[in-house]
C-alpha positions as CSV (number, residue, x, y, z in Angstrom):
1,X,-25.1,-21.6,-10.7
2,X,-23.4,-21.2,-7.3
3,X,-25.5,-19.5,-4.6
4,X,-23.5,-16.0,-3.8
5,X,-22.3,-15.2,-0.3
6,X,-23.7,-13.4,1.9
7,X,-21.8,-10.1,3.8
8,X,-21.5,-11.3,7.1
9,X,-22.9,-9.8,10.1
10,X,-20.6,-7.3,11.6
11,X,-21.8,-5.0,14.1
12,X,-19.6,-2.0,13.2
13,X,-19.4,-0.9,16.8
14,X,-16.1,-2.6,17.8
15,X,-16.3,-1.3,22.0
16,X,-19.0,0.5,23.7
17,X,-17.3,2.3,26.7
18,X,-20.4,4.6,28.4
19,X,-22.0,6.6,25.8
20,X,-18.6,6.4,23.8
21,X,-19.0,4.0,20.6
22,X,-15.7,3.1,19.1
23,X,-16.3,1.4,15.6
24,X,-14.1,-1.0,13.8
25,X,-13.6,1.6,10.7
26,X,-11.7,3.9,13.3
27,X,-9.8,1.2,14.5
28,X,-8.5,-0.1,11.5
29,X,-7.1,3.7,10.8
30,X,-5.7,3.6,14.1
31,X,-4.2,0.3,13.6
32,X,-2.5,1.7,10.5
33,X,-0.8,4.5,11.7
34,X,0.2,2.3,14.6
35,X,2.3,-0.4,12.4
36,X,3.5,2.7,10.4
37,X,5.0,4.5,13.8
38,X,6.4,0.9,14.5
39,X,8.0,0.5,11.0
40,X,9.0,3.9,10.6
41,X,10.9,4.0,14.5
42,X,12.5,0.7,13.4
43,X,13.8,2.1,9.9
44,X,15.0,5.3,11.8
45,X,16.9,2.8,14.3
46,X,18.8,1.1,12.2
47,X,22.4,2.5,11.4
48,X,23.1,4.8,9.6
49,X,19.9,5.7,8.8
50,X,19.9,9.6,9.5
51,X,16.7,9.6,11.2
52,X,15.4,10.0,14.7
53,X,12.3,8.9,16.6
54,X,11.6,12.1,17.0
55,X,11.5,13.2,13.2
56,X,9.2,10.3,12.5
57,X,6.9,11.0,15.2
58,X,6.5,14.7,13.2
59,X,6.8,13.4,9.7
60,X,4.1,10.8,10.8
61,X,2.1,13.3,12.5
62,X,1.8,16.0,8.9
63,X,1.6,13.0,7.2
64,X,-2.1,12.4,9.5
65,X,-3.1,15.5,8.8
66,X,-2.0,16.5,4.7
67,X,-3.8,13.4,4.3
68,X,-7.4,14.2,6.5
69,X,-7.3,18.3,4.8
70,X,-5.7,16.5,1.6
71,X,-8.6,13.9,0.9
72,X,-11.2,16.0,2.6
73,X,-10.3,18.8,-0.7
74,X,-10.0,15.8,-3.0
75,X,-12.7,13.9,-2.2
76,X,-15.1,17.5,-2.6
77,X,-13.5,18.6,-6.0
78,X,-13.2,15.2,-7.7
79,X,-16.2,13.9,-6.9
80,X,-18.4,16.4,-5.3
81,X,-17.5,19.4,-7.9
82,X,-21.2,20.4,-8.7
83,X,-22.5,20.2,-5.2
84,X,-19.0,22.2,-3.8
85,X,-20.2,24.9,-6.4
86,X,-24.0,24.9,-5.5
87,X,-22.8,24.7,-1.4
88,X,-19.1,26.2,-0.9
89,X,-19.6,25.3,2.7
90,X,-20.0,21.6,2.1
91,X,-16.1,21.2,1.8
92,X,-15.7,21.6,5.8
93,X,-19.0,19.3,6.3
94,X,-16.7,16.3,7.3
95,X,-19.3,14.9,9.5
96,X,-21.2,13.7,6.0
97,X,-18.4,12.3,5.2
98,X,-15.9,11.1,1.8
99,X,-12.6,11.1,1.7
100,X,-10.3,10.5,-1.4
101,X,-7.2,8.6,-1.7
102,X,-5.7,10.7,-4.5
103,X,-6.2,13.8,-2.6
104,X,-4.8,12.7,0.7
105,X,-1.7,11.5,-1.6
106,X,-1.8,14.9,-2.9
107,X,-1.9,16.0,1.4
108,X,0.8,14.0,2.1
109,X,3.1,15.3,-0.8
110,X,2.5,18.8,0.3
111,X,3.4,17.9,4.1
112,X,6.4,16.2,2.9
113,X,7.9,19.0,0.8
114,X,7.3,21.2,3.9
115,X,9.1,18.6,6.4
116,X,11.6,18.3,3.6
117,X,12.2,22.1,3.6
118,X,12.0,22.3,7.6
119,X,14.8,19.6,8.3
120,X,17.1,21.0,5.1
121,X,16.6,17.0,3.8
122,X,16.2,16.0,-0.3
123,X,12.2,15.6,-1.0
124,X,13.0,12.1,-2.6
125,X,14.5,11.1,0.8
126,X,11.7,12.0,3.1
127,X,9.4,10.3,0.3
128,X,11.1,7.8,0.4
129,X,11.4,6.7,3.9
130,X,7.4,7.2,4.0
131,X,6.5,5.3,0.6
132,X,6.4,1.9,2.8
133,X,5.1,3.3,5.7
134,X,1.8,4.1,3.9
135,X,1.2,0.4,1.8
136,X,-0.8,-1.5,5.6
137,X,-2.5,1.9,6.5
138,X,-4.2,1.5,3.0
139,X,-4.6,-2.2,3.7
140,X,-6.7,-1.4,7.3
141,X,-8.7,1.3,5.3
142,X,-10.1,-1.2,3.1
143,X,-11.0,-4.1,5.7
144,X,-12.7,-1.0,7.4
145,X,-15.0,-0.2,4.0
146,X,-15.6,-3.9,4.0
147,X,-16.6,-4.4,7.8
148,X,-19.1,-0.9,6.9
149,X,-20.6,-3.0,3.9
150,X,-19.1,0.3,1.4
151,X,-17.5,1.0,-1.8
152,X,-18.5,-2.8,-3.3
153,X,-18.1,-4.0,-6.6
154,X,-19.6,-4.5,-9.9
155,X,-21.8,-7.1,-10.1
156,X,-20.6,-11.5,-11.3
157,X,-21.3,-14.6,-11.2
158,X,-18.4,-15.5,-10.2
159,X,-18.5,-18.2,-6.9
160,X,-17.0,-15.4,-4.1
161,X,-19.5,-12.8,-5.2
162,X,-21.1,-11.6,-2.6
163,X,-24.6,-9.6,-1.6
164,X,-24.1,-6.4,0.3
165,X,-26.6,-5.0,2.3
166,X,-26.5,-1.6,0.6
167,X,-26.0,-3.2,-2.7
168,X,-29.2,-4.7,-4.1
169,X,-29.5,-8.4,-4.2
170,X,-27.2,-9.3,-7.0
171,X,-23.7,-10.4,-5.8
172,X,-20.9,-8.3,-6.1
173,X,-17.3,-8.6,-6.3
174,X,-15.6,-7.7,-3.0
175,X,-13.3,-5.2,-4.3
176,X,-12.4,-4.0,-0.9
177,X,-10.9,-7.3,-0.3
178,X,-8.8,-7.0,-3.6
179,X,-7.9,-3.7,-2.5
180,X,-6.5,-5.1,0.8
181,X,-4.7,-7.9,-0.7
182,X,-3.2,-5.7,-4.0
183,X,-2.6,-2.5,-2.5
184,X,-2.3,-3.0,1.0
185,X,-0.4,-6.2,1.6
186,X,1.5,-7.1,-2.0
187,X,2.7,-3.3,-2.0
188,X,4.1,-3.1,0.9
189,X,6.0,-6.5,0.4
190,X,7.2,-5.1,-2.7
191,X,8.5,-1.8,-1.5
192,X,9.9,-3.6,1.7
193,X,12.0,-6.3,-0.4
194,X,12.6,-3.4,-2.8
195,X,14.2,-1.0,0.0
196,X,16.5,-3.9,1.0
197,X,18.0,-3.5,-2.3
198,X,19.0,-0.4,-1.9
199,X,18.1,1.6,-4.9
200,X,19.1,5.0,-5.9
201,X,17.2,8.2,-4.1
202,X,13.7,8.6,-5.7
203,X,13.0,5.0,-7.1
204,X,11.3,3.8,-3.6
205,X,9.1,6.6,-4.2
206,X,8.1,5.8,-7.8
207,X,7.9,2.2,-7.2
208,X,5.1,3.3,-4.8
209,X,2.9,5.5,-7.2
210,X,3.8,3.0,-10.3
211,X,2.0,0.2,-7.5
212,X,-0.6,1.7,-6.3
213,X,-1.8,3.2,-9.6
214,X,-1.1,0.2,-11.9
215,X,-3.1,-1.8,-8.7
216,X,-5.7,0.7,-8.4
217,X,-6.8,1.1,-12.0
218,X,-6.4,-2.9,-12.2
219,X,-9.2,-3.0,-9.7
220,X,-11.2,-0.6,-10.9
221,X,-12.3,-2.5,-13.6
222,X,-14.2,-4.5,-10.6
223,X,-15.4,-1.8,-8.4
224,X,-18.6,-0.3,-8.9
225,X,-18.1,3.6,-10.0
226,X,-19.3,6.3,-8.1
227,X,-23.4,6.6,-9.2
228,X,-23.1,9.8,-9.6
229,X,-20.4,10.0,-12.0
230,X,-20.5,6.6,-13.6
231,X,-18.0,5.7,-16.2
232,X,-15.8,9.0,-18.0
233,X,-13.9,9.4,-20.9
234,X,-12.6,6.2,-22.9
235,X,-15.3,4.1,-20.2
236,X,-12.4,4.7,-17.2
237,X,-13.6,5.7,-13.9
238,X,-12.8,8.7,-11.9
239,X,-10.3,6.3,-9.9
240,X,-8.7,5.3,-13.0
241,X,-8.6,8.7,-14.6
242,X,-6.7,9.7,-11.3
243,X,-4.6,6.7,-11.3
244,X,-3.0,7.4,-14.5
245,X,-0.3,10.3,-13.6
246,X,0.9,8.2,-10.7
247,X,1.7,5.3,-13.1
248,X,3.4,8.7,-15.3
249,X,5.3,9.7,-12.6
250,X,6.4,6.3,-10.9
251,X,7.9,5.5,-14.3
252,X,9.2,8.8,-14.8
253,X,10.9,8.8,-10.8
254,X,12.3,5.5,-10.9
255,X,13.8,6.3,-14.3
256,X,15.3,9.6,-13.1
257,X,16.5,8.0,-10.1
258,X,18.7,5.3,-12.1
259,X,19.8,7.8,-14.8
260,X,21.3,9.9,-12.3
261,X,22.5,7.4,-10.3
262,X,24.3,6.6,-13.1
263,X,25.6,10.3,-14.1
264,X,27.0,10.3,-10.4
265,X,28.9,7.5,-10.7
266,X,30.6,7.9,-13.8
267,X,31.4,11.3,-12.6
């Protein structure tokens, strides 16, 4: 039997400046909505592409904060119900922190359909022009739960398990990392070679939910569920439970998208 790894030593303070600690988890946020400012401005430069700087800068900017009120509210009512019911308050104790993906999605969808509404564009065509923009932001979060030694695996034997500080001495699977590489880096090359294709309004979009919950629920099978809930109905986790209407709905958009594609150009 293999000996497991062991986490490495990462001090989780990236820059001391005075009394100011800035920690590689921040970082790695920040780098993500850097590269998605960067993206975004060179999609909106390109010809033809009926976008400004300036209306990325704002989409970008709801986007930042439907998804910190978005997974603050998902995080406390798909995970935290009991304890939001016992203490209403605890929904603005951020400083405790937990934060869910599926509610910042849920953010982000709302700030859409109001940026959609403001600049008079199609939903489907503000979604998506952000669908890629969101793929290496996801990619950064995870490195930054593994550099913080968080949200590990179930425990195997097989030879990259590794021993978290936080989680006992068996090894683990570092789901993070398969998080990173699945629906961080291969997502994003998917929707980028996808977008080059051109397909029809609303099939960027559901290429991204189809990706990112197909992915999600994939790894999920590795990562270690939430002690507090455990495994739910049919043995699926929360994450998988939540995954499954954004598979629904990614096969359901792209499949609108084509069929009216079609429609339009045989009228």
């Amino acid at each position: 039997m293999s000996t497991p790894l062991q986490f490495p030593e990462i001090d989780p303070i990236a820059i001391s400046i005075g009394p100011l600690d800035v920690r590689w988890y921040g970082l790695m946020y920040l780098f993500g909505f850097l590269f998605a400012m960067w993206l975004g401005n060179r999609m909106a430069d390109k010809p033809g592409s009926g976008w400004t700087r300036a209306e990325v800068s704002d989409l970008l900017f709801y986007g930042f904060v439907g998804v910190i009120i978005g997974g603050r509210i998902g995080y406390v009512l798909f995970y935290q119900f009991p304890q939001f019911l016992d203490d209403p308050l605890y929904l603005f104790k951020i400083w405790t922190g937990g934060m869910s993906f599926h509610g910042g999605l849920l953010g982000v969808i709302a700030a859409m359909m109001w940026f959609a509404r403001r600049t008079k564009r199609h939903f489907f065509t503000v979604a998506d022009f952000i669908a890629p923009l969101i793929p290496f932001g996801l990619a950064t979060g995870r490195l930054g739960n593994f550099m913080n030694g968080e949200l590990w695996g179930r425990a195997t034997d097989m030879p990259w398990g590794m021993v978290f500080p936080t989680g006992g001495l068996v090894a683990r699977h570092p789901s993070q990392l398969y998080e990173f590489a699945l629906e961080g880096v291969l997502l994003l090359v998917i929707l980028l070679v996808y977008a080059k294709r051109k397909p029809p309004m609303g099939a960027i979009s559901g290429a991204f939910l189809l990706g990112y919950g197909s992915f999600r629920f994939i790894i999920e099978f590795f990562r270690e569920p939430d002690s507090h809930l455990g495994l739910l109905s049919l043995g699926m986790s929360m994450g998988q439970i939540l995954s499954l209407p954004m598979i629904i709905f990614g096969v359901l958009f792209i499949r609108w998208a084509y069929r009216r594609n079609t429609k339009e150009s045989n009228a």
